[in-house]
N, CA and C atoms as a LAMMPS dump frame, in Angstrom:
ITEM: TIMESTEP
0
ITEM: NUMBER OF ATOMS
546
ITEM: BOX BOUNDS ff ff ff
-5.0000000000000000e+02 5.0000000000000000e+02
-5.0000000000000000e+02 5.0000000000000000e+02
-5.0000000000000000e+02 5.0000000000000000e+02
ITEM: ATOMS id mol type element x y z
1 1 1 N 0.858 -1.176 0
2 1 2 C 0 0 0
3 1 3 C 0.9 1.233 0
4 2 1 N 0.632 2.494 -0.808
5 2 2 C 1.435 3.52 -1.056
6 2 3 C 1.277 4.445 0.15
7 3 1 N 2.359 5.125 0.637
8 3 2 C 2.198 5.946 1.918
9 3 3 C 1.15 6.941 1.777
10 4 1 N 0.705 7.581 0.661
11 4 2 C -0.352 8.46 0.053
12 4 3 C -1.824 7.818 0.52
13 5 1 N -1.691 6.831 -0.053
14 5 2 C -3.109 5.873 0.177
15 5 3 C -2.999 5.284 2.007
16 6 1 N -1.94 4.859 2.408
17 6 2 C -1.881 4.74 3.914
18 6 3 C -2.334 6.175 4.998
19 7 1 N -1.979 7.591 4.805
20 7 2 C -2.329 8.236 5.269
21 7 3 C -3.445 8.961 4.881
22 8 1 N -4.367 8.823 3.884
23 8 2 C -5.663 8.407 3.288
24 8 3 C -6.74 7.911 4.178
25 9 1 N -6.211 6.649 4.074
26 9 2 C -7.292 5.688 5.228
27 9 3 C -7.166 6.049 6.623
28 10 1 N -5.596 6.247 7.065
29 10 2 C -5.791 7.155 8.712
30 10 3 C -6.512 8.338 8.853
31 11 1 N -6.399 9.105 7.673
32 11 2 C -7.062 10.442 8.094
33 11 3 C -8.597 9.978 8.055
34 12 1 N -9.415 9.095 7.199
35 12 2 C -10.354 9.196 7.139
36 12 3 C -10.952 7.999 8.301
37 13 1 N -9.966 7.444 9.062
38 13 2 C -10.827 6.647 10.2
39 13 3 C -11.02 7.405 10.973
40 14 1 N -10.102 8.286 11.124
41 14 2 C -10.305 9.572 12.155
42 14 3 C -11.137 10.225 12.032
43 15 1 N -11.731 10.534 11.015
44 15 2 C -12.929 11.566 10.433
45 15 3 C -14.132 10.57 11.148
46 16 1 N -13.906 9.201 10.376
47 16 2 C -15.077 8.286 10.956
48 16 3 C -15.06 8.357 12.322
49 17 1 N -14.084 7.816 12.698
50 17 2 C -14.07 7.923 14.896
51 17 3 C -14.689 9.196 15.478
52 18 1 N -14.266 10.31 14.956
53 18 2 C -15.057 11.659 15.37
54 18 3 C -16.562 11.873 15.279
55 19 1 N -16.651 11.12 13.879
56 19 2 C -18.037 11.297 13.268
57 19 3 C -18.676 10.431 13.959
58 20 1 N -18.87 8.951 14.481
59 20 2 C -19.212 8.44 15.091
60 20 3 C -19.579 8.818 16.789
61 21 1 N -18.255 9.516 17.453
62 21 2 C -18.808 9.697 18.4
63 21 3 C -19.702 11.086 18.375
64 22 1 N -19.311 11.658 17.655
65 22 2 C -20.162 13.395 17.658
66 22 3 C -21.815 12.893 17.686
67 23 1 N -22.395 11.387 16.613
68 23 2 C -23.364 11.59 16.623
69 23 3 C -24.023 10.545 17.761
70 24 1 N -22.608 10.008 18.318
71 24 2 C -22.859 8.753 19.581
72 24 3 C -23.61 7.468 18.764
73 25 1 N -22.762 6.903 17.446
74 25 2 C -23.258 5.873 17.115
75 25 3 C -22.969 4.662 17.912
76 26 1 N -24.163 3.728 17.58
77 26 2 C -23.401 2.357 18.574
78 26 3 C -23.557 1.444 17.319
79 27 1 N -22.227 0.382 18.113
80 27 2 C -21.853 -1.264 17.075
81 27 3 C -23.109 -2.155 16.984
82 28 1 N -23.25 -2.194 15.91
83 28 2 C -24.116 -3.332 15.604
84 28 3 C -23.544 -4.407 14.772
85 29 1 N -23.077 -5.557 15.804
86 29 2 C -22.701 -6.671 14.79
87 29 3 C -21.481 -5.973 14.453
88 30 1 N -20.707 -6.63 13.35
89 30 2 C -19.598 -6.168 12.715
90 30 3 C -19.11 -5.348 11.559
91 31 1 N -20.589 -4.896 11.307
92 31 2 C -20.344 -4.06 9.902
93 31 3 C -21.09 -2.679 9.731
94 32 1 N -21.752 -2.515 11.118
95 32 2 C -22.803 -1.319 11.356
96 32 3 C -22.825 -1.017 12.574
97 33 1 N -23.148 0.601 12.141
98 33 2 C -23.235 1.73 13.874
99 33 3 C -24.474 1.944 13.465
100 34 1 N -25.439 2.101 14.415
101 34 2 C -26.878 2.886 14.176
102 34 3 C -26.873 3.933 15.79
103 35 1 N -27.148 5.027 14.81
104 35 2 C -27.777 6.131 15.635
105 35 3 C -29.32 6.231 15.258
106 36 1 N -30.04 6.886 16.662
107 36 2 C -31.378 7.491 16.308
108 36 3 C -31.386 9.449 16.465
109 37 1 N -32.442 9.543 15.156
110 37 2 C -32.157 11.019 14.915
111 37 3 C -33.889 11.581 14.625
112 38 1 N -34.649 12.394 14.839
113 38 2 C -35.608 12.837 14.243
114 38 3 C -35.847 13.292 13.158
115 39 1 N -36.85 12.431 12.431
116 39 2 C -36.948 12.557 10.699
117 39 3 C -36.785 14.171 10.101
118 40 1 N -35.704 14.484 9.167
119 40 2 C -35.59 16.037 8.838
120 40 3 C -36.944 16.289 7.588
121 41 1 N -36.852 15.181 7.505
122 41 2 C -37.355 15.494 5.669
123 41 3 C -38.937 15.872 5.971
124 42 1 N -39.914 15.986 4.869
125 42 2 C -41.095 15.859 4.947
126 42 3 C -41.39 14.501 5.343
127 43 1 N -42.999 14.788 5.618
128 43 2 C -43.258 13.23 6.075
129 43 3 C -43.25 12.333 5.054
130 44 1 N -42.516 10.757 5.514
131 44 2 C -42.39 9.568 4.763
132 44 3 C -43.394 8.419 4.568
133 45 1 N -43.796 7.552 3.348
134 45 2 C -44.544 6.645 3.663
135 45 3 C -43.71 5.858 2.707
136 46 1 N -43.738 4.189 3.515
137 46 2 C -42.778 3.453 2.824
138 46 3 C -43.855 2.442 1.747
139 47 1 N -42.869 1.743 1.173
140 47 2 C -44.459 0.47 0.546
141 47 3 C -44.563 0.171 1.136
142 48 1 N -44.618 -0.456 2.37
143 48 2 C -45.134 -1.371 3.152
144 48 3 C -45.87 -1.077 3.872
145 49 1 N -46.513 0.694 3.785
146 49 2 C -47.331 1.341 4.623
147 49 3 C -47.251 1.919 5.671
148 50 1 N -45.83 2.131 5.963
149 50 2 C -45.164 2.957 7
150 50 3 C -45.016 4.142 6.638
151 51 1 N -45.845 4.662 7.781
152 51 2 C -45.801 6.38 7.813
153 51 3 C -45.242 7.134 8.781
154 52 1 N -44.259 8.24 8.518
155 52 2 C -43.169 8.712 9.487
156 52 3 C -43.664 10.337 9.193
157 53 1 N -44.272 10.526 10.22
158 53 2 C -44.513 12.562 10.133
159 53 3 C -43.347 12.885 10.654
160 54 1 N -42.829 13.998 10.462
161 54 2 C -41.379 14.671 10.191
162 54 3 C -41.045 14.776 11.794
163 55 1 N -40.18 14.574 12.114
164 55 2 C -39.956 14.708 13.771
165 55 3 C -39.91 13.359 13.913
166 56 1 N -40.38 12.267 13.824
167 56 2 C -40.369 10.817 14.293
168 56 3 C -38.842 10.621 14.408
169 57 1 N -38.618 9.451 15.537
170 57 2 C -37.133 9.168 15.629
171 57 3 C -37.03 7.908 14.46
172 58 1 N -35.96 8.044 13.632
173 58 2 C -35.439 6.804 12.897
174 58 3 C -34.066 6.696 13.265
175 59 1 N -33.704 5.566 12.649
176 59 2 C -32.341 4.652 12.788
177 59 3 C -31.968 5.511 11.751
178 60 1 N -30.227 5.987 11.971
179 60 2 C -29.214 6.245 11.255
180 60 3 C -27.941 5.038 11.158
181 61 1 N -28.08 4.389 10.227
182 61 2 C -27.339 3.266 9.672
183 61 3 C -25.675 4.212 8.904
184 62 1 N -24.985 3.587 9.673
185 62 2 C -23.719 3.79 9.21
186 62 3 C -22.757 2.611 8.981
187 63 1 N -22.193 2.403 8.017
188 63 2 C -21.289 1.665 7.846
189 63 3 C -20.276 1.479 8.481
190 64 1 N -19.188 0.684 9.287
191 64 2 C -17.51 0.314 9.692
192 64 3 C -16.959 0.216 8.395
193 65 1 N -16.474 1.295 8.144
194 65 2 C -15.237 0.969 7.292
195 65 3 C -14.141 0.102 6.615
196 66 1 N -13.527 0.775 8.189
197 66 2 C -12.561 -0.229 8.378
198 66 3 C -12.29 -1.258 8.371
199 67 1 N -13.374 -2.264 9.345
200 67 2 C -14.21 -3.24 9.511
201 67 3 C -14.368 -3.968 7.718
202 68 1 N -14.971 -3.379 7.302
203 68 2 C -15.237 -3.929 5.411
204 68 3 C -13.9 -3.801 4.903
205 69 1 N -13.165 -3.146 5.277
206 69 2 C -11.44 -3.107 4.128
207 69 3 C -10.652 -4.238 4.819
208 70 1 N -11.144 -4.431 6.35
209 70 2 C -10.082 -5.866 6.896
210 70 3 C -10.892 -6.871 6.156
211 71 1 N -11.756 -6.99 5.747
212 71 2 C -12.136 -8.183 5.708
213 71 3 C -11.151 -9.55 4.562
214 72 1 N -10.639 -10.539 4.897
215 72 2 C -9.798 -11.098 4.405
216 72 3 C -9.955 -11.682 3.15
217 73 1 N -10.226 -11.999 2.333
218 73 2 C -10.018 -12.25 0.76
219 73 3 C -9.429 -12.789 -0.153
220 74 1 N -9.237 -13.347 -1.3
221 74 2 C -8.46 -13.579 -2.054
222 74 3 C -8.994 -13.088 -3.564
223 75 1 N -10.359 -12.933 -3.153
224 75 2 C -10.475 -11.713 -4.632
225 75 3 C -11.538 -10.96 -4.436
226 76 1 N -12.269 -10.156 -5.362
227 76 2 C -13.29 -9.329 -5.292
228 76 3 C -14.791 -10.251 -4.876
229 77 1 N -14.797 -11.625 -5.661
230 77 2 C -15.811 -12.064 -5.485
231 77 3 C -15.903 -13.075 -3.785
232 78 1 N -15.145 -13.322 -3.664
233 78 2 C -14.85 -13.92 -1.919
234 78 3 C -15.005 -13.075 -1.005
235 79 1 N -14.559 -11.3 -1.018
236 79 2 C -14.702 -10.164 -0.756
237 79 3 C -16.115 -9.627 -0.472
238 80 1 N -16.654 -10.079 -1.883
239 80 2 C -17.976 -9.78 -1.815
240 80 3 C -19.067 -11.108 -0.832
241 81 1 N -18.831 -11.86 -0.864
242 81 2 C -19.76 -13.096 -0.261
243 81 3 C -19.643 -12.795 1.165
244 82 1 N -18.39 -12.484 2.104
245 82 2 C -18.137 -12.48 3.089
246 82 3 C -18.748 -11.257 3.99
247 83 1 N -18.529 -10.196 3.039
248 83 2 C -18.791 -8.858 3.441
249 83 3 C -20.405 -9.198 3.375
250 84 1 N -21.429 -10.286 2.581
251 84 2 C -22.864 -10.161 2.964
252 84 3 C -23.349 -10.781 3.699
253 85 1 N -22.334 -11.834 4.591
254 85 2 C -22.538 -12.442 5.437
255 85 3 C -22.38 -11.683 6.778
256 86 1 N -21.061 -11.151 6.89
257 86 2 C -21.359 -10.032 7.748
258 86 3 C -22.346 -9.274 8.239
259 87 1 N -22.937 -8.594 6.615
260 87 2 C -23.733 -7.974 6.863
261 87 3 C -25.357 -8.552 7.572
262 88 1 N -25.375 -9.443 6.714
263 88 2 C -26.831 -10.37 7.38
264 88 3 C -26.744 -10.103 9.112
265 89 1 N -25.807 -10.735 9.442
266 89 2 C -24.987 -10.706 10.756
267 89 3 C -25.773 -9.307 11.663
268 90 1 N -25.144 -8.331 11.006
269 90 2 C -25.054 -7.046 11.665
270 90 3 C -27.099 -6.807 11.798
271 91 1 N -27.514 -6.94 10.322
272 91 2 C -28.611 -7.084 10.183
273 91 3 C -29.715 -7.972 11.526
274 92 1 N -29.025 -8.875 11.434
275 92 2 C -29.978 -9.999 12.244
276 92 3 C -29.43 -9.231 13.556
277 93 1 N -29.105 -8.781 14.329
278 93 2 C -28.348 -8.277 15.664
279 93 3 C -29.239 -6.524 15.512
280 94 1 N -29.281 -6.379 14.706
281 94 2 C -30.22 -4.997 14.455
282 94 3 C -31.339 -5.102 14.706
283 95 1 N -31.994 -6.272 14.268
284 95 2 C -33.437 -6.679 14.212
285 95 3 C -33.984 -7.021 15.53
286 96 1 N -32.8 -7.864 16.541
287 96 2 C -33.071 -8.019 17.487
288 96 3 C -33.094 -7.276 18.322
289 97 1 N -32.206 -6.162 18.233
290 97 2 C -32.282 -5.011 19.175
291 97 3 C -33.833 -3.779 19.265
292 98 1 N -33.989 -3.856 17.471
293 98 2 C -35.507 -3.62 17.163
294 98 3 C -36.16 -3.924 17.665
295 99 1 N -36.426 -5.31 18.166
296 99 2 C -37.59 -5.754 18.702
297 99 3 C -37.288 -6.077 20.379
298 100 1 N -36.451 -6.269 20.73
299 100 2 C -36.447 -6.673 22.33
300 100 3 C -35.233 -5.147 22.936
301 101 1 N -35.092 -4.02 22.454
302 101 2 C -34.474 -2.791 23.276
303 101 3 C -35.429 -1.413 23.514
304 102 1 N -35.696 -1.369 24.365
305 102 2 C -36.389 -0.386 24.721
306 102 3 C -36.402 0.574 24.031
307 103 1 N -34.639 1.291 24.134
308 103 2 C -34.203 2.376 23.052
309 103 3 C -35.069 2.766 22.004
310 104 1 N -34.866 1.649 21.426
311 104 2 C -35.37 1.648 19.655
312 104 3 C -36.498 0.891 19.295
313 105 1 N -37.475 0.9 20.175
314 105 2 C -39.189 0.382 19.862
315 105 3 C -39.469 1.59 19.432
316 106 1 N -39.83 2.665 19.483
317 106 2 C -39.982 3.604 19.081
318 106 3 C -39.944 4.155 17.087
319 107 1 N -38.599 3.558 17.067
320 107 2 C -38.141 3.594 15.37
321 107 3 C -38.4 2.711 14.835
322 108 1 N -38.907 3.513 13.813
323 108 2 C -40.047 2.54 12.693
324 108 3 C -39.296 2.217 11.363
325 109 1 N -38.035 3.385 10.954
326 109 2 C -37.361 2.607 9.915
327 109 3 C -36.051 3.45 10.066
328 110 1 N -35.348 2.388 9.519
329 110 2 C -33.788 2.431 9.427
330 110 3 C -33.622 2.678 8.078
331 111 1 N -32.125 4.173 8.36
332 111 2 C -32.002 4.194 7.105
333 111 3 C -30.357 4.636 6.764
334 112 1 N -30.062 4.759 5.583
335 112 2 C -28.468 4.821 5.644
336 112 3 C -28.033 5.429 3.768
337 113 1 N -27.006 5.971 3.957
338 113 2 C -26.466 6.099 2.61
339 113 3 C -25.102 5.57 1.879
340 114 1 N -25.532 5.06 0.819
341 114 2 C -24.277 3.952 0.535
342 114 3 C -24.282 4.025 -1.586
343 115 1 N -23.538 3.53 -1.687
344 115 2 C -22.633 3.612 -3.026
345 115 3 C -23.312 2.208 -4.174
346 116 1 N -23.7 1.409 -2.808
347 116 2 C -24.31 0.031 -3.492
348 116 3 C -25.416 0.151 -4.613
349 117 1 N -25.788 -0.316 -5.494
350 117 2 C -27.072 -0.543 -6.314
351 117 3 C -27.771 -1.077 -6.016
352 118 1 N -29.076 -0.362 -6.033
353 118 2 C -30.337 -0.643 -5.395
354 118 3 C -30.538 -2.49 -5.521
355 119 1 N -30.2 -3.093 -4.403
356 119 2 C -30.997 -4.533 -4.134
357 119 3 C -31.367 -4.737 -2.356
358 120 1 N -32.122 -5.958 -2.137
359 120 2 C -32.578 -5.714 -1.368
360 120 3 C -34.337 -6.04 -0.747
361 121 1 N -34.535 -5.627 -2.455
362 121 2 C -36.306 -5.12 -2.268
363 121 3 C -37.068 -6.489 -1.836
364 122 1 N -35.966 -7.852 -1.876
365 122 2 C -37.06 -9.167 -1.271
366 122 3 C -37.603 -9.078 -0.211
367 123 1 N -36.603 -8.615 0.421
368 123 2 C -36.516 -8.516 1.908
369 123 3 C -36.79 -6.915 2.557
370 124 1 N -37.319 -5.988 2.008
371 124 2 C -38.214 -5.11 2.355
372 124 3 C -36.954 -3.501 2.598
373 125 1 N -35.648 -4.194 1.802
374 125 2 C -35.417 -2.604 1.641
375 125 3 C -35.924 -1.739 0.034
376 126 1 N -35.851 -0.459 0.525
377 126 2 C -36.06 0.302 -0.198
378 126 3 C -35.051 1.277 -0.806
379 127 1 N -35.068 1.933 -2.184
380 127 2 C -33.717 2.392 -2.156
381 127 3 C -33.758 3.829 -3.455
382 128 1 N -33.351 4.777 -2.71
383 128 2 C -33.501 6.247 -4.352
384 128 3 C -32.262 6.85 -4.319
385 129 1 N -31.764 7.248 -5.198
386 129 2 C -30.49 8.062 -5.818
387 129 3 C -30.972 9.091 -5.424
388 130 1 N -29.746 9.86 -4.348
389 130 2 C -30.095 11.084 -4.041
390 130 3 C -30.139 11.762 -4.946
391 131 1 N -30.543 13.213 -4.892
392 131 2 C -31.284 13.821 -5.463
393 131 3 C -30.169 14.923 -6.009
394 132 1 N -30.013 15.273 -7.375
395 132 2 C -28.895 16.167 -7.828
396 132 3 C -28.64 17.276 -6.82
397 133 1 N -27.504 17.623 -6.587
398 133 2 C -26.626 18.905 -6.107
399 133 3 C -25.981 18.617 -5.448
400 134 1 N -25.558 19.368 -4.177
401 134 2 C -23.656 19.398 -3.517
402 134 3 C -24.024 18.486 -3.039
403 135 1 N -24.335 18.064 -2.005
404 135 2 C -24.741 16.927 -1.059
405 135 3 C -24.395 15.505 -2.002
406 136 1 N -24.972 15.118 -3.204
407 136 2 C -24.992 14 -3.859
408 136 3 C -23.477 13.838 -4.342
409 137 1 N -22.95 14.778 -4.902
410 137 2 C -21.84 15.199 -5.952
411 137 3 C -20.541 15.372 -4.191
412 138 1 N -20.621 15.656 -3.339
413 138 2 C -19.768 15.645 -2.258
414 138 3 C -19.641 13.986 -1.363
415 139 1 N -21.21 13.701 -1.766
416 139 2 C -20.801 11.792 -1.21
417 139 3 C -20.106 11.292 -2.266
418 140 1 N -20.579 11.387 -3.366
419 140 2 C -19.888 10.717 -4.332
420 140 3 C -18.581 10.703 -4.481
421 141 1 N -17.96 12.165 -4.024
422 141 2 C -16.387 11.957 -4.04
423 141 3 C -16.211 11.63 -2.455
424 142 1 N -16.623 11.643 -1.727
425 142 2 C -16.541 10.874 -0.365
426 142 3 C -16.479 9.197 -1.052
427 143 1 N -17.125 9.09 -1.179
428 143 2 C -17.274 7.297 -1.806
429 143 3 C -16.571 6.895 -2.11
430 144 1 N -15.898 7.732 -3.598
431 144 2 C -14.499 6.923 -4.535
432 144 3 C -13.679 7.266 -3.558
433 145 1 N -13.28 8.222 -2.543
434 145 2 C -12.099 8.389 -1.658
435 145 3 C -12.472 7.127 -0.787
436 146 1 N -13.085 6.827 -0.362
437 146 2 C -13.295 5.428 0.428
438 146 3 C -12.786 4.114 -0.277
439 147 1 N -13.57 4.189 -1.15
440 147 2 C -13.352 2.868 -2.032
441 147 3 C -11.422 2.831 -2.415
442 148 1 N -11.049 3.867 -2.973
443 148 2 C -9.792 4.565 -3.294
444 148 3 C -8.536 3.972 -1.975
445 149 1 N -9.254 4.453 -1.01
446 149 2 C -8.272 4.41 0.513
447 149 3 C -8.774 2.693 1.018
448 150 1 N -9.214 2.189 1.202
449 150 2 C -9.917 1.13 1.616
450 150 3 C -9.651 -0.225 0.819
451 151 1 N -10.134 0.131 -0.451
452 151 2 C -10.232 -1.135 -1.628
453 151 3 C -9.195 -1.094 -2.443
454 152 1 N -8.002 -1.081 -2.744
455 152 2 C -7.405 -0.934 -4.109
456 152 3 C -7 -1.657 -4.209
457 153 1 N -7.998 -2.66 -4.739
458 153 2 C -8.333 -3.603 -5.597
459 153 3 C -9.36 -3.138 -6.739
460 154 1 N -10.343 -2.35 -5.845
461 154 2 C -11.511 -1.669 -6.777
462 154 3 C -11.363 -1.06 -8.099
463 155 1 N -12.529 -1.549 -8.984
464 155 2 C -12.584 -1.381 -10.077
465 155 3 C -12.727 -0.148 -10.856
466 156 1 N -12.436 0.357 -11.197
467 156 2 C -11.664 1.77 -11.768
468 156 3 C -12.98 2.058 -11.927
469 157 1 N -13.685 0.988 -13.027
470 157 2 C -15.056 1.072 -13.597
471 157 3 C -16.138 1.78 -12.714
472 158 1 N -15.93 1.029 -11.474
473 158 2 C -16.69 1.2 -10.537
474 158 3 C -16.829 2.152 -10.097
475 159 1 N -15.692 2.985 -9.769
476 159 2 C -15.209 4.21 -9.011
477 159 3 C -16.149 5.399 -9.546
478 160 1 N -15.956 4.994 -10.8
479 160 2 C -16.73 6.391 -11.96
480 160 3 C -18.321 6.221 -12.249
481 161 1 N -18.416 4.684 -11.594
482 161 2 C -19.949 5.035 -11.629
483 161 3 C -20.746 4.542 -10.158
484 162 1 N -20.231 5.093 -9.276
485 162 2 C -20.688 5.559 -7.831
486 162 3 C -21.642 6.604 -8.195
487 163 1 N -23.201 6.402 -7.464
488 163 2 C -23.73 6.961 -7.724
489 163 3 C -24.984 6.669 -5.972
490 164 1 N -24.636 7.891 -5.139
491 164 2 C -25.591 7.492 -3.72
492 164 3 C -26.713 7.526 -3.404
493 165 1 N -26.713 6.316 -2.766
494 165 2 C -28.272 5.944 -2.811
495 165 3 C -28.999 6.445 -0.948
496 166 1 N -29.887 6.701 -1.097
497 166 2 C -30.888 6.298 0.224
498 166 3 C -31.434 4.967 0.256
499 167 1 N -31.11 3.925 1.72
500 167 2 C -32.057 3.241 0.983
501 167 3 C -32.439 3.067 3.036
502 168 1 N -33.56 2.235 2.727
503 168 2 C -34.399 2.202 3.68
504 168 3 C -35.393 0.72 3.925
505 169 1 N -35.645 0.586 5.929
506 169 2 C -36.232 -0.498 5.361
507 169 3 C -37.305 -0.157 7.151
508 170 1 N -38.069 -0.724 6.689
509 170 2 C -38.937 -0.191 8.407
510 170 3 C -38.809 -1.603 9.468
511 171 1 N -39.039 -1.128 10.5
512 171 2 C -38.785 -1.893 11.782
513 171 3 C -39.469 -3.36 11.09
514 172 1 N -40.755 -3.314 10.5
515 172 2 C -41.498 -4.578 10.301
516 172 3 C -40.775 -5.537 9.32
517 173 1 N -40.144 -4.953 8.546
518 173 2 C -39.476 -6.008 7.746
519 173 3 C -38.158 -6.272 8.166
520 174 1 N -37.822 -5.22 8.983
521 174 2 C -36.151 -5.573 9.143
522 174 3 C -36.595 -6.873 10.099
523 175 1 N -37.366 -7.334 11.64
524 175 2 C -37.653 -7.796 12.221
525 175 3 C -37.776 -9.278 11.736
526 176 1 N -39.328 -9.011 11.169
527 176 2 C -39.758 -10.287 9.877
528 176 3 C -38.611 -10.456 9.434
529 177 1 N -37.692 -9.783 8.687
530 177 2 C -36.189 -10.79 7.538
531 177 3 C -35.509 -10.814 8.059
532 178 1 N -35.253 -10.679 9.035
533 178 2 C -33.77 -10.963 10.198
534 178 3 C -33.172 -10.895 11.653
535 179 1 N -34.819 -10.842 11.587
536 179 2 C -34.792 -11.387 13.544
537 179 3 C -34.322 -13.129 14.025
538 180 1 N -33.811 -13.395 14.784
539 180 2 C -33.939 -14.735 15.269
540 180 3 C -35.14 -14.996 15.955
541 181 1 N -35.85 -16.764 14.76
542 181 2 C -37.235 -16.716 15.742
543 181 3 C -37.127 -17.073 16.904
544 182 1 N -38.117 -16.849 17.624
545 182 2 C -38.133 -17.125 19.066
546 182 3 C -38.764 -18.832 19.187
């Protein structure tokens, strides 16, 4: 790894470590922090018939980084299988906290912003390309600097067509697709 790209990824765990505690995220599982925040936007209704008037508390889903660049490998596609096992992981440990933590009975959907292409929808996420201007065009080069500092292995291809998504999924399905039954 080039010293350029090594002090890359330090500066930006640091950004993450700050950013994390400023908004007091907590570990979920091994591949996710969730904070709760009151809805900014107008009010939301999901397909599944979830309705969030503006002020409601939701889950802020954040990614571990770091966490996804250790993950051990021998190529992109082993990379990829492991990292969704993880994620299920983090998922199923989310779901449970959904349903049996006091905290977070309250939040009705979890939500997060990420680089991935919209999938998901079996299992009750939801997912839109933010919406043109700085915000979209400032993750996006947030993203390839991630992918850039993190992955280089990553596909050049890829890099240039990062494009951030919202995606979203409400307490009822996260629960239903990845709770442990009782």
């Amino acid at each position: 790894m080039s010293g350029l790209r090594r002090a890359v990824r330090r500066l930006l765990e640091a950004i993450d470590e700050r950013y994390r505690r400023r908004l007091r995220l907590t570990p979920v599982g091994p591949l996710l922090f969730v904070g709760v925040e009151p809805l900014q936007a107008p009010a939301l209704e999901l397909a599944d018939g979830t309705r969030l008037p503006r002020g409601t508390p939701i889950g802020q889903l954040h990614f571990n980084n770091a966490r996804a660049a250790a993950i051990p490998a021998a190529n992109r596609l082993q990379n990829g299988v492991r990292f969704a096992r993880l994620l299920r992981h983090s998922l199923a440990e989310l779901a449970t906290r959904a349903r049996d933590d006091v905290a977070l009975r309250d939040v009705m959907v979890y939500e997060g912003v990420t680089w991935f292409a919209p999938h998901g929808g079996a299992v009750g996420f939801e997912s839109d390309l933010l919406p043109a201007g700085w915000r979209r065009r400032l993750l996006q080069a947030h993203f390839r600097l991630l992918l850039w500092a993190f992955s280089p292995t990553a596909d050049r291809r890829a890099l240039a067509e990062i494009a951030p998504r919202r995606f979203r999924i409400s307490r009822d399905a996260l629960i239903g697709n990845f709770a442990a039954r009782r």
